[in-house]
C-alpha positions in Angstrom: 0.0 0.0 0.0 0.8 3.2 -1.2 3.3 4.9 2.2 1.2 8.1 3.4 3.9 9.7 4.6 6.1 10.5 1.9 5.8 13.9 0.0 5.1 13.3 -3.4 5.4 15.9 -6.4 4.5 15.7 -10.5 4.0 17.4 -13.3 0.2 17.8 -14.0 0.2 19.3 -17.3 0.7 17.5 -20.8 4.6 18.1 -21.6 4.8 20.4 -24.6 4.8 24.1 -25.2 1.8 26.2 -23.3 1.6 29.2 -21.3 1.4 27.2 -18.0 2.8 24.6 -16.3 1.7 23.1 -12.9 3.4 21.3 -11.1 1.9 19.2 -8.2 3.1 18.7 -4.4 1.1 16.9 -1.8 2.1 15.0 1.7 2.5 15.4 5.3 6.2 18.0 4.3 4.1 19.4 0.9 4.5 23.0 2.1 8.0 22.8 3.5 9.1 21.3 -0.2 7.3 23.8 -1.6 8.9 26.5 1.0 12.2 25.5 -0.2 11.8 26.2 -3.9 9.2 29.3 -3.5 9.6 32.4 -2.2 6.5 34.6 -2.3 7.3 38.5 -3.0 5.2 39.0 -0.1 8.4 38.4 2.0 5.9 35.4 4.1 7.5 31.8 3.7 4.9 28.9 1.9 4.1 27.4 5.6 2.6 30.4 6.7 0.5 31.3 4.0 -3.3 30.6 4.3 -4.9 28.0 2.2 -6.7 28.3 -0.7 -4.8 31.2 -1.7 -2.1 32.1 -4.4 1.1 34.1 -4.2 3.1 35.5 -6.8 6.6 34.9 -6.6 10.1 33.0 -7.5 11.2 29.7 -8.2 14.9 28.9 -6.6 17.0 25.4 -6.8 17.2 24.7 -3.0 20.8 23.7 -3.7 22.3 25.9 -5.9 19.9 28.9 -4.9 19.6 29.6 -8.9 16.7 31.2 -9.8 15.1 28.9 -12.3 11.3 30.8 -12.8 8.7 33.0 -11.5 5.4 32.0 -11.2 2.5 31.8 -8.9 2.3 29.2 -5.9 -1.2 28.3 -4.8 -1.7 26.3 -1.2 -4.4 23.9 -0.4 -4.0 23.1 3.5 -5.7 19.6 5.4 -8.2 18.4 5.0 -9.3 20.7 2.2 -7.6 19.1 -0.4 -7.8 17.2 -3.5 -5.9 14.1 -1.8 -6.9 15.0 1.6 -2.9 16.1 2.9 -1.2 19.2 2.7 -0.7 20.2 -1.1 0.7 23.3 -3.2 0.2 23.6 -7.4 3.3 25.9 -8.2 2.4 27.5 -11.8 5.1 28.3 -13.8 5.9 28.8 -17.4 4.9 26.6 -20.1 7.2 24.1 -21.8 9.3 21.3 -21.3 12.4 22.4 -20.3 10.7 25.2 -16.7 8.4 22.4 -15.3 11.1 20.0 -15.8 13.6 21.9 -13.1 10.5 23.1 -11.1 9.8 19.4 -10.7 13.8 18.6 -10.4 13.8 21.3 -7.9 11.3 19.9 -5.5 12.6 16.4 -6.0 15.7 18.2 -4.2 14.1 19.7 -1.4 12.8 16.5 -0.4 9.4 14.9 -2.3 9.8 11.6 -4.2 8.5 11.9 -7.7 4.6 10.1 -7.6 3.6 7.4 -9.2 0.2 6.9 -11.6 -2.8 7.9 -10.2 -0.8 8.5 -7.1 -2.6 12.1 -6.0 -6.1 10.6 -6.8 -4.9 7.1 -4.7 -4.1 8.9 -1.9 -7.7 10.9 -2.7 -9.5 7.4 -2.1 -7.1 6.1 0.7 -7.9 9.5 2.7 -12.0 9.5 2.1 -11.8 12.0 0.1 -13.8 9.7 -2.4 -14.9 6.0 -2.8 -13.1 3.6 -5.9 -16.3 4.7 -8.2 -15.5 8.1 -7.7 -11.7 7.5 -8.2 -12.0 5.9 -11.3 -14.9 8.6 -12.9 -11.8 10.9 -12.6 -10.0 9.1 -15.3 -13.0 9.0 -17.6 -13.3 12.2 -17.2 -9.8 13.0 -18.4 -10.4 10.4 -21.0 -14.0 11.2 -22.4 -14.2 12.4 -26.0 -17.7 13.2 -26.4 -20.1 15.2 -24.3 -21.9 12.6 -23.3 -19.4 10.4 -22.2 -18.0 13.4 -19.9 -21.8 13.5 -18.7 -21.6 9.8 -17.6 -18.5 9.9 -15.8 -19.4 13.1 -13.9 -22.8 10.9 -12.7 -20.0 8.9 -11.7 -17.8 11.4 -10.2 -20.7 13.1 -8.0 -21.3 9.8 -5.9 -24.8 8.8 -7.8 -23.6 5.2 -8.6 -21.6 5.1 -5.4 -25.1 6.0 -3.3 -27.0 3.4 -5.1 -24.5 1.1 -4.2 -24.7 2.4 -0.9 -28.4 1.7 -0.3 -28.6 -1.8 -1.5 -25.5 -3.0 1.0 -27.3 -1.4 3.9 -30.8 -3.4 2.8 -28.6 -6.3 2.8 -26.9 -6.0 5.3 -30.2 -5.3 7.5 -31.6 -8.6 6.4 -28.4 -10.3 7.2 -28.2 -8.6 10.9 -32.0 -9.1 11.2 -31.7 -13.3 10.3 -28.4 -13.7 12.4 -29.5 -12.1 15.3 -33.1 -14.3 15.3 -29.7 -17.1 15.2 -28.0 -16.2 18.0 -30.5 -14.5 20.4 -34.0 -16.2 19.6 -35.3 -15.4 22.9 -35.1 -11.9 21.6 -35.4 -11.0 18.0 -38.4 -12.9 15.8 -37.1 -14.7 12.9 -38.4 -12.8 9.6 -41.0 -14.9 7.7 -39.7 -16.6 4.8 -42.1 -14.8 2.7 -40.4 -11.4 3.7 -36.8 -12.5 3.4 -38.0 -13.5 -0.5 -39.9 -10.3 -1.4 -36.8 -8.2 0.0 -33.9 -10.1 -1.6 -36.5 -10.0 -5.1 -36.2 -6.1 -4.2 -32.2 -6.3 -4.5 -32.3 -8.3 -7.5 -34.4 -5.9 -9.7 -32.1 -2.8 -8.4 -29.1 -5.2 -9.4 -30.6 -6.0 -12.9 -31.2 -2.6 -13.6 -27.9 -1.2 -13.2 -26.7 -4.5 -14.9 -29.1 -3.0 -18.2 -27.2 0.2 -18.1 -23.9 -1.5 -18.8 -24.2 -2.1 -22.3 -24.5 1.3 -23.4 -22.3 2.9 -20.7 -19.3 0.7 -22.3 -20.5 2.3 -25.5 -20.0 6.2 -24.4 -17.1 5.2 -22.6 -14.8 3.0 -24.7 -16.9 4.4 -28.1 -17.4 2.0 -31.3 -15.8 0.7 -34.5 -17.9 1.0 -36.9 -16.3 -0.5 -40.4 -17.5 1.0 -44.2 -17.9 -2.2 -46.6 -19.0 -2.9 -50.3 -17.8 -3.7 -53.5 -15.0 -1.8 -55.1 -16.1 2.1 -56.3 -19.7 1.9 -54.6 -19.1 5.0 -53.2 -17.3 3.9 -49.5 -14.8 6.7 -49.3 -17.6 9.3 -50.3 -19.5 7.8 -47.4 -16.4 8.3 -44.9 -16.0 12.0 -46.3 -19.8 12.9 -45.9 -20.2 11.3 -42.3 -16.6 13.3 -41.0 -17.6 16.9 -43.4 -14.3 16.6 -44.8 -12.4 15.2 -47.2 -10.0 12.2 -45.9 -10.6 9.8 -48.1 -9.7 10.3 -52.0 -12.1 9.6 -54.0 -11.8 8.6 -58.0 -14.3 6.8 -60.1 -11.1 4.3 -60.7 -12.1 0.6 -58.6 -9.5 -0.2 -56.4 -8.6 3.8 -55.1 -8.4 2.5 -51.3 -6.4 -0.1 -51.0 -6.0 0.2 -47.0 -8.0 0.9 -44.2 -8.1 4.5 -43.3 -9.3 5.3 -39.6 -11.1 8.5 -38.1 -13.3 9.3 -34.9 -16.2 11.6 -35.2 -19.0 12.0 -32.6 -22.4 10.8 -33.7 -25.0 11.7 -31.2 -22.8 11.6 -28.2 -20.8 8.3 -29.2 -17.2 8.1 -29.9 -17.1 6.4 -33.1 -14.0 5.0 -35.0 -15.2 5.2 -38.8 -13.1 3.2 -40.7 -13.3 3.2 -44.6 -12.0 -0.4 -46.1 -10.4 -1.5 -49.6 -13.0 -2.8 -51.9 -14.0 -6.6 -51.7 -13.7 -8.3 -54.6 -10.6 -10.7 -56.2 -7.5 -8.5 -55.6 -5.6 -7.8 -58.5 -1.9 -7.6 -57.1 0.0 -7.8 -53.7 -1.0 -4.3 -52.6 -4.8 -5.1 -53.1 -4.4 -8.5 -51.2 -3.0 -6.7 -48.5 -5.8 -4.6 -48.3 -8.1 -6.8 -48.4 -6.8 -9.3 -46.1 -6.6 -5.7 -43.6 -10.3 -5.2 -44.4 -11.6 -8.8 -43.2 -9.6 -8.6 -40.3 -11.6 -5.1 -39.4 -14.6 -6.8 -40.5 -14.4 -9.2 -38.1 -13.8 -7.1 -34.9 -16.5 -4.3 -36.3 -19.2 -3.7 -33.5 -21.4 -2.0 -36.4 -21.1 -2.5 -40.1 -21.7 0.0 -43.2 -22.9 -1.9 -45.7 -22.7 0.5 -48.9 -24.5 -0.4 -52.0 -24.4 1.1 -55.7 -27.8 2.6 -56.9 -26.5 2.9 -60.2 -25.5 -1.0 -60.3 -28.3 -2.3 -58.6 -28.7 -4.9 -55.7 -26.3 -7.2 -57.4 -25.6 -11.0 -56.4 -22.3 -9.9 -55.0 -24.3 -7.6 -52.7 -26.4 -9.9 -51.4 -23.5 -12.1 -50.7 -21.3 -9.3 -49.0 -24.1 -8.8 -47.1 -25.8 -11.7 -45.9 -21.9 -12.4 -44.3 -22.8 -10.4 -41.6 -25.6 -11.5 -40.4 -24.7 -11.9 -37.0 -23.5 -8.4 -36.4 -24.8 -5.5 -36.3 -25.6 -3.5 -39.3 -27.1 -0.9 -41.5 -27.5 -0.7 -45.2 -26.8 2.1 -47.4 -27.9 2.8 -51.0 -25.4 5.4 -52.1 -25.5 7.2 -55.4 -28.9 7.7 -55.6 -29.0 11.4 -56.7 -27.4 10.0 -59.6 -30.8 7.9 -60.7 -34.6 9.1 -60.4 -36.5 9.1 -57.9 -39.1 6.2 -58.3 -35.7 4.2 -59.3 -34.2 5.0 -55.8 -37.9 4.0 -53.8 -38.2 0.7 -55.4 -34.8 -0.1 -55.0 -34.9 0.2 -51.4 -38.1 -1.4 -51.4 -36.8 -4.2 -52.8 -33.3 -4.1 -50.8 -36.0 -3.9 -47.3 -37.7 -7.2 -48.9 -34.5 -8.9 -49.4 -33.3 -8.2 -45.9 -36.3 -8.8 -44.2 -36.6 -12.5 -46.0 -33.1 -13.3 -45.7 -31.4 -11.3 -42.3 -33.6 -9.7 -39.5 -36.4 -6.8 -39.8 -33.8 -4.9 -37.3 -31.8 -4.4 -40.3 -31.9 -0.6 -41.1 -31.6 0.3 -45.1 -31.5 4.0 -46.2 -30.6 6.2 -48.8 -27.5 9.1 -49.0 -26.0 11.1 -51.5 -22.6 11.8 -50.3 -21.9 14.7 -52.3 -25.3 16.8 -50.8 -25.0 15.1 -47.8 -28.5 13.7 -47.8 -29.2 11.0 -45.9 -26.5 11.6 -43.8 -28.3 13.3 -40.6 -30.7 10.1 -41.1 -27.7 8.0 -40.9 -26.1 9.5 -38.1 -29.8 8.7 -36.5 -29.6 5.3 -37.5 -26.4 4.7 -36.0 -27.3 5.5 -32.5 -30.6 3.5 -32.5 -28.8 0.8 -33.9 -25.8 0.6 -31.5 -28.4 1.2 -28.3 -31.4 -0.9 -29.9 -33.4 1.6 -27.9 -31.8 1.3 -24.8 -32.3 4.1 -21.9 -31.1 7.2 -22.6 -28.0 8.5 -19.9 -29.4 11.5 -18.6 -31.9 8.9 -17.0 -29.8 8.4 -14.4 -27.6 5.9 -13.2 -25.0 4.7 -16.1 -22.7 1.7 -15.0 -19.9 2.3 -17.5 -16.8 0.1 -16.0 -16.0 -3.0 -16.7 -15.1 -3.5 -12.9 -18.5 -2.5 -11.8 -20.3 -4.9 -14.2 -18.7 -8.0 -13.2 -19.2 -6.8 -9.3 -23.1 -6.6 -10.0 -23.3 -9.8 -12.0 -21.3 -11.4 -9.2 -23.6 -9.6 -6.6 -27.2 -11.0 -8.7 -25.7 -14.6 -8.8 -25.6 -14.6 -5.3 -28.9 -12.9 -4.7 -30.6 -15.3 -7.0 -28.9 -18.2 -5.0 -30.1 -16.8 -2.1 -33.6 -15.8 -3.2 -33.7 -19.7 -4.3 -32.2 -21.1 -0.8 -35.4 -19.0 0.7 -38.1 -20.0 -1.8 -36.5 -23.9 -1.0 -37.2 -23.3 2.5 -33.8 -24.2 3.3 -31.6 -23.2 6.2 -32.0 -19.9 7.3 -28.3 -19.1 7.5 -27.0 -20.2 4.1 -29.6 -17.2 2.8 -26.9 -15.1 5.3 -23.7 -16.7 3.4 -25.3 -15.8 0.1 -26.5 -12.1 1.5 -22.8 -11.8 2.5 -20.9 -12.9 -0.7 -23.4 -10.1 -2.7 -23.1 -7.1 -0.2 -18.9 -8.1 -0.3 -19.0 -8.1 -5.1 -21.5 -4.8 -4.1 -18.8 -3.1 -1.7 -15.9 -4.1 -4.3 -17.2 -1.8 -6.5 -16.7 1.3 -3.8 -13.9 0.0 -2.5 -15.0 -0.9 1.1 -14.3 -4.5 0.5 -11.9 -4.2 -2.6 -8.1 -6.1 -2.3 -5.1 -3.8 -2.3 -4.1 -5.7 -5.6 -7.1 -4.3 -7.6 -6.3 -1.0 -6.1 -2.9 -0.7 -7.5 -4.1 -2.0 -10.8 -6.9 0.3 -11.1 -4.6 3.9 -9.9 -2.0 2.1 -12.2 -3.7 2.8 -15.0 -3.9 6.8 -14.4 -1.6 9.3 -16.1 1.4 10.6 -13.3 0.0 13.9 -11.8 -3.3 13.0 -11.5 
């Protein structure tokens, strides 16, 4: 476990050229570090400054007494921290080369440099938040739409954490209520077997709901891959360009003009979404097109959502059908491209008679629509498509809750296993304390996910995966 007592200091801005730099102190000696390398105009040394306050001044090597920077020195005194110790952000000019002797500076006067996470550890280890909390901070930092930011700051303010919260203490009453009717009969009444079902039935619902949630948290957390297919020059890379409102991809009416996988993330309706335009399918005509294609299946294959483009002009041809009717187990939508290039009555019974095929052949869920890449029609329609397809309908996240961890999914699954075993052990009028052992195993997955009953191993994995200064 991470030693409390140690001063630790970072950099907590991205390396690089900007107009500030901040680096990061906290620990039990965080303003006598600081002390040592700052010295406020003012005349007052950093310990006896007042908290939450910020002093201009200089920034001195404590051996050498150079003067490396000015800059501003801010204090933030126990408990009314970030990580819950003594801490001071020192704010000094931008750029590699100033934060890096800032840092080197305090390093000398006596902090350690911290590891990942470290700050936001020592956050959790202190109180100042539970593991849920801790870990919103990194999808905050991480988030790339505004809807994922939305999600983790749910996260962040304790809503998942209080949810949590409440179903451990229901538990844990029906737990206290059946072992003390165990040990001290004479004084507590054992709860009816009826109750004991309808309250652990209670749990399970509130399990299974956040359980629900999970599949389109992952989604505005980790975003989707979402792969462009069809047949060589039916209008893929137009597609890519129309959906981004730029040109990436080149596009030529020669067959063959991608010949590998180009890659971009847009935001579609609050999901981060990796577009990814593919060589043609078809027979490849040399080594470079083989490669290509061979990258193509391979991107085909780990696609959560596929773009199945067809040509207007050509028709729903055999090779269609085939191209398509290969991914019938994923997830996928149909688009007709080209179709300002035919008439109108063309372009309806067309997609008529693509939404017949599919319906016969693949599943009614099967979206088919219509674009012109070059007016961007269709596109907003698309764009639509995609986020009804990817959620199937699904909740929407300013609903409330959003369980978007990993972590936290496995911890309720784990936590509704036991609950169902237990709910069964009561409806089997079995003994009274194996429905305890199971109460106990659920409200120990349910605390996991806070941290009050989490090992010190998944605690170093989690902070581990944080950026240092944070």
């Amino acid at each position: 476990m991470t030693n409390l007592d140690d001063t630790i200091a970072a950099i907590a801005t991205p390396i690089g050229d900007g107009g500030i730099g901040v680096i990061r102190i906290s620990g039990r000696n965080a303003l006598s570090v600081a002390g040592e390398v700052f010295r406020p105009i003012s005349g007052v040394p950093v310990p006896g400054l007042p908290t939450h306050t910020a002093h201009y001044g200089f920034i001195h090597d404590p051996i050498s007494d150079e003067q490396i920077d000015d800059g501003v020195i801010t204090l933030f005194r126990y408990p009314r921290s970030y990580t819950g110790d003594d801490a001071a952000e020192i704010s000094c000019h931008g750029g590699i080369i100033p934060m890096r002797r800032v840092l080197e500076a305090a390093l000398r006067a006596g902090a350690r440099l911290a590891e990942p996470g470290e700050f936001t550890k020592r956050a959790f280890l202190n109180g100042r938040l539970d593991l849920a909390q801790a870990e919103a901070v990194l999808d905050i930092i991480r988030a790339r739409t505004d809807e994922a930011m939305r999600v983790a700051n749910l996260q962040f303010s304790g809503l998942l954490s209080s949810r949590i919260r409440i179903l451990r203490e229901e538990l844990l009453g029906i737990i206290a209520h059946i072992e003390g009717s165990i040990d001290f009969p004479e004084d507590i009444e054992p709860m009816p077997g009826k109750q004991i079902s309808e309250l652990i039935q209670g749990s399970i619902s509130h399990v299974s709901g956040l359980i629900e949630t999970a599949d389109r948290g992952k989604i505005f957390r980790e975003g989707i891959q979402a792969v462009i297919t069809g047949r060589p020059n039916v209008g893929k890379s137009s597609l890519l360009n129309a959906i981004l409102r730029e040109s990436r991809a080149i596009v030529t009416p020669i067959p063959g003009t991608t010949r590998d996988v180009i890659e971009e993330s847009v935001n579609i309706r609050g999901i981060p979404v990796r577009t990814i335009d593919t060589a043609g399918v078809r027979e490849p005509q040399d080594v470079v097109e083989q490669m290509g294609v061979d990258r193509t299946k391979q991107m085909l294959e780990q696609a959560d959502l596929i773009l199945a483009v067809i040509d207007s002009e050509a028709g729903f041809t055999a090779e269609d059908q085939e191209l398509v009717s290969g991914f019938a187990d994923k997830r996928m939508i149909v688009v007709l491209s080209k179709t300002d290039l035919i008439r109108e009555s063309e372009a309806e019974s067309l997609a008529g008679q693509v939404m017949d095929w599919v319906r016969e052949n693949l599943s009614s869920s099967v979206t088919v629509l219509r674009t012109a890449a070059p007016s961007n029609e269709g596109i907003v329609e698309l764009e639509d498509a995609i986020a009804e397809t990817v959620f199937q309908g699904g909740i929407s996240p300013s609903d409330g809750v959003v369980v978007s961890n990993v972590r936290h999914r496995r911890a309720l699954e784990e936590a509704l296993g036991s609950l169902k075993h237990a709910l069964h052990t009561a409806d089997s009028e079995m003994p009274i304390d194996l429905v305890s052992t199971d109460l106990k195993t659920a409200t120990e997955a349910l605390g996991s996910i806070t941290g009050e009953t989490v090992t010190e191993n998944v605690i170093d994995r989690i902070f581990s995966e944080f950026c240092i200064g944070k």
